[in-house]
C-alpha positions, 0 to 999 in steps of 0.5 A, a space after each residue: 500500500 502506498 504511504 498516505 498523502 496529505 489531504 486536499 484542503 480544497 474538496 468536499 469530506 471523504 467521511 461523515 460522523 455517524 451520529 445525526 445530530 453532528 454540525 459540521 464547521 466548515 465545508 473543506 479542510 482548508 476553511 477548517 484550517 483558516 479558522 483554525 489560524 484564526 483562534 490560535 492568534 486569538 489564543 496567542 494575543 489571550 495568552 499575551 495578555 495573560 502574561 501581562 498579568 502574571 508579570 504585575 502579580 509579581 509586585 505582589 509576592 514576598 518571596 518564592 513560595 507566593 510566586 509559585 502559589 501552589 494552592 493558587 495552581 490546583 484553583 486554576 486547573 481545577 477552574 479550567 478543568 470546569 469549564 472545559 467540561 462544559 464543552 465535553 460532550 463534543 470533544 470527550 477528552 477536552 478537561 484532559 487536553 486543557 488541564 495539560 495544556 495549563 500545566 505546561 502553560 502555568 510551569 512556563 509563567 512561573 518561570 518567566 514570574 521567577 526572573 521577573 521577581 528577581 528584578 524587583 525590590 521590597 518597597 519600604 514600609 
């Protein structure tokens, strides 16, 4: 058999969900795919954003412990563990995929929130 291709971007499905009640996105894989790019420069600017925030809630933390606030990262992925359950009845394993995906994202903030405490001072009571 030979090696698979690449799927056209530019044709009709070659497959159908079975269950009837299934609303497709879009009409070809490539349209799929700009909307797609679409949410991930959304996604981005969002977690730009947030970046920001976690940078200024470093003026707020005495010490190491507080910039990595361990109960503060359980109430986070148990938060977005929730809300993305409300979407799981169209992507099952969705809560598994977000809390992943905030793991990774919380380790990296962290970080970044790490060297940014470095360069900030105590101000004087």
């Amino acid at each position: 058999m030979p090696p698979s291709l690449e799927p056209r971007v530019d044709i009709a499905p070659v497959r159908r969900f079975r269950d009837p009640t299934y609303r497709p996105q879009a009409a070809t894989l490539g349209a799929l795919r700009e909307k797609i790019d679409a949410l991930d420069a959304q996604i981005v600017a969002l977690l730009a954003e947030r970046a920001l925030c976690v940078r200024d809630a470093t003026r707020f933390k005495r010490d190491a412990f507080q910039v990595a606030a361990p109960e503060r990262q359980a109430a986070v992925f148990a938060r977005v563990r929730m809300l993305a359950d409300a979407h799981a009845a169209d992507f099952p394993s969705l809560p598994d995929v977000v809390e992943a995906a905030y793991r990774v994202l919380v380790a990296g903030f962290i970080a970044g929130e790490e060297r940014f405490f470095a360069e900030t001072e105590p101000i004087p009571t």
